[in-house]
N, C-alpha and C positions, 0 to 999 in steps of 0.2 A: 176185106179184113175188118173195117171200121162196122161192117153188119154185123158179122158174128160177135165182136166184141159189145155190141149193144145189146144183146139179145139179151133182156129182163126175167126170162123164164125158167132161170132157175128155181127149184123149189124151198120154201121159205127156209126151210128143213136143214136142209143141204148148206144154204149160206149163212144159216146160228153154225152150224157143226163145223166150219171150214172158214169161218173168220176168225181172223187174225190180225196181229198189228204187220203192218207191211211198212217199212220204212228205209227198205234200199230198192230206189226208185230208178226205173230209165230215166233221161233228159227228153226223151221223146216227148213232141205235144199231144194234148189232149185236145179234142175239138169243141168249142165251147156250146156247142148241140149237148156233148156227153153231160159236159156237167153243170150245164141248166136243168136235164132232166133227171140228174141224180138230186137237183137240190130241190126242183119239183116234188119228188119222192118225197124226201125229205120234208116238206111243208106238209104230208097229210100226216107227222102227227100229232100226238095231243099237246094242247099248251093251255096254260093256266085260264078259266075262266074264258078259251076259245078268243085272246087278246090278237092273238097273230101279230107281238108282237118282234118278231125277226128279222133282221138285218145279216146278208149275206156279201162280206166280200171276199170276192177272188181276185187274186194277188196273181199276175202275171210280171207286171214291170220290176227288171232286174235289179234299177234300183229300190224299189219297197224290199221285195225278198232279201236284198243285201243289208237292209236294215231289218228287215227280221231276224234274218239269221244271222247277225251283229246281238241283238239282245240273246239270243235262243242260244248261243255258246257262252256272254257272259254267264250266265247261271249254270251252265251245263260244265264250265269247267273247274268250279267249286263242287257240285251234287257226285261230278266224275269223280273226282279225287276219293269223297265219301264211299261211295257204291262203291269202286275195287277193292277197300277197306275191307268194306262189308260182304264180301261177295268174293271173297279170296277163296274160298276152299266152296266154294256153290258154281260149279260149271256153269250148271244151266241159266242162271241168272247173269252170269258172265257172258255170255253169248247174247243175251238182250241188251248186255250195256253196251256189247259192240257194235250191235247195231244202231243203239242212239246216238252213237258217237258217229256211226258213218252218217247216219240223218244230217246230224250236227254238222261234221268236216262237209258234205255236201249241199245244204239245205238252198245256195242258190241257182243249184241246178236243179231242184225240181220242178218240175213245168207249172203246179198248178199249189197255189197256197189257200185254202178258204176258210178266211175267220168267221165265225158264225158270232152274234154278236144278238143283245136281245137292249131293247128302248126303255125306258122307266128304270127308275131306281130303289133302290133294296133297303132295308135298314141294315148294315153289317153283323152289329151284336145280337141283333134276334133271330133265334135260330129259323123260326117258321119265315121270319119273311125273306132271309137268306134261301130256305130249301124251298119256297114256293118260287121265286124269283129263275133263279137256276135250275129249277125243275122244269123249265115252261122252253130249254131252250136243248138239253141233253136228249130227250128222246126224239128230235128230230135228228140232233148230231147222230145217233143211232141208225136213223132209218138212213140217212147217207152212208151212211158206213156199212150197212147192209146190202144198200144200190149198188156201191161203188164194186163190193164184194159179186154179186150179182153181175157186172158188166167184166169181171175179170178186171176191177182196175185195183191197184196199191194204196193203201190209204190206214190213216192210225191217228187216235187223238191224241195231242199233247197238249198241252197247259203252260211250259217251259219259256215258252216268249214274250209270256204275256204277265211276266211279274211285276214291268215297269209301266203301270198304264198311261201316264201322263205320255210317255213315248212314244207305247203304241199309239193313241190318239192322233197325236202329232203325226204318223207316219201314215197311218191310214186316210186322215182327214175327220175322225169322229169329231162329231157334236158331245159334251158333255154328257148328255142323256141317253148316249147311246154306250154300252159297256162292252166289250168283247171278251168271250167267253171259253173260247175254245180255239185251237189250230190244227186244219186239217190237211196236213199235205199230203197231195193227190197227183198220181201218175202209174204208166207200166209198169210192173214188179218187175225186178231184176233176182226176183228169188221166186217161189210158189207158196199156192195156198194149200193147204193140208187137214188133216183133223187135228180140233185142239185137245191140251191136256188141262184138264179144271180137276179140282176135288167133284166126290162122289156128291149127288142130291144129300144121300144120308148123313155128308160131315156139317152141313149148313145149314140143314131145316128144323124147326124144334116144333113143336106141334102145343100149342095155348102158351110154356112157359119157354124157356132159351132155357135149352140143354134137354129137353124132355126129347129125343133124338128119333124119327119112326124105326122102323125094322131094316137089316137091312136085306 
């Protein structure tokens, strides 16, 4: 079973059209073969200047995740309260916050937590040295999430735990100079992957000025 579930040969095609956020996860483990070579993947791609500079940890110990997802509810049960507000007469958006909520009520049964985290520091209020900075460290979160998509495994990024950094730091172990930047929990779906639903190219793309719209 662990063969087939590795098998990388899905077409790149196929795993853009059928990713998704997956975030009701089995308890079952992942093999840490699996997601060494998802995060493998993950390293070929681009980063600012070719620094390479990425820091990957994977959270297995019950109690880190217990403190992750101790910070991942503080804030998710303020944002909660908002979104059903907002989100009262919207089904479908209604049905993603239940799912973050089961993320949330579950988060330290998921087998596999992996902060992706980048070294150096940013200037905060400049924009370019903020979007270079965080640029260098999202399109590999991508290509993991592409793999993970690829190997039939569950996986979705969140940002929601990591609003307290001095915390995280402390619970991770980070050096000062090292920032973490993303959270990717990783395991079996408990649900499927399917086709997503996005707006048309045509409502997004503007051609020389925004809003000049092509054909459709």
């Amino acid at each position: 079973m662990m063969v087939d579930r590795m098998d990388f040969g899905m077409p790149l095609s196929e795993a853009m059209d059928t990713q998704r956020a997956i975030r009701r996860l089995k308890p079952d483990p992942v093999d840490d073969g699996v997601v060494l070579r998802l995060i493998d993947l993950a390293l070929r791609a681009p980063t600012a200047s070719n620094a390479q500079r990425w820091e990957f940890i994977v959270v297995r110990d019950p109690k880190i995740k217990k403190a992750l997802a101790s910070l991942n509810r503080q804030v998710w049960r303020l944002y909660s309260r908002v979104g059903r507000w907002a989100t009262r007469h919207d089904a479908k958006r209604r049905r993603m916050l239940s799912a973050v909520q089961w993320q949330a009520d579950h988060f330290e049964e998921i087998p596999v937590i992996v902060v992706a985290c980048l070294k150096g520091t940013y200037i905060p209020f400049l924009h370019i040295s903020a979007a270079s900075y965080f640029g260098s460290i999202f399109p590999a979160v991508q290509n993991l999430l592409l793999a993970a998509r690829a190997a039939n495994l569950g996986a979705t990024l969140t940002t929601i735990p990591l609003w307290n950094l001095i915390a995280v730091r402390r619970i991770l172990g980070l050096p000062w100079n090292i920032t973490p930047c993303a959270v990717i929990p990783l395991g079996w779906p408990l649900g499927r992957y399917g086709p997503t639903t996005r707006k048309t190219v045509h409502e997004v793309v503007s051609f020389d000025r925004f809003g000049n719209r092509p054909a459709a």
